[in-house]
C-alpha positions, 0 to 999 in steps of 0.5 A: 903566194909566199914561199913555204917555209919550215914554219909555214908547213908546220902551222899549215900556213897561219900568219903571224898577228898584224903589228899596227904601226907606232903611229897609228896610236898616239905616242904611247904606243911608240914606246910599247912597241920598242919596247917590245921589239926590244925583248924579241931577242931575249925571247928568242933566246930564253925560249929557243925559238928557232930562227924559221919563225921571224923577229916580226913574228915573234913581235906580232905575238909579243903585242897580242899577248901585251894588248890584254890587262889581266893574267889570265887573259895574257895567259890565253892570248900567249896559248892561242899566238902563233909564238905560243903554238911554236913552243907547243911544237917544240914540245917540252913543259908549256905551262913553264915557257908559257909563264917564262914568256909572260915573266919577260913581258912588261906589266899590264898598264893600269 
């Protein structure tokens, strides 16, 4: 069993989203997924997210959240991932982080 951590008590030991690796769907997929991995920082750092939750948990979620074409499924992916529960526990206004979340997130693709 993984050791507990801050993140892990909080959540009561939910796990992050599974990242499929870039190969596993085509080349396009490669793209996404740098891409991606190159906004966890930011996110971090826009959202003060705290170091107990990983960068590949955060990009766990970041691809969940991509996965979806419409706003309002975005919306509900970014509420129901673990990044979205983390900003839920830090309290504050949801609905602002949770737009600035999906502000920082490249458009759907058509």
């Amino acid at each position: 069993m993984a050791q507990a951590n801050e993140f892990t008590v909080i959540t009561g030991g939910a796990q992050a989203e599974p990242v499929s690796g870039p190969s596993v769907q085509g080349e396009n997929a490669l793209v996404d997924i740098l891409e991606l991995a190159g906004l966890v920082k930011g996110v971090r750092e826009r959202l003060a997210v705290d170091e107990a939750f990983t960068d590949d948990a955060i990009l766990a979620s970041l691809k969940a959240i991509c996965s979806r074409t419409s706003a309002r499924e975005r919306l509900s992916a970014a509420f129901n991932s673990n990044l979205g529960l983390v900003l839920a526990l830090h309290g504050g206004d949801l609905n602002t982080k949770l737009a600035t979340l999906l502000g920082l997130l490249p458009r759907p693709r058509a």
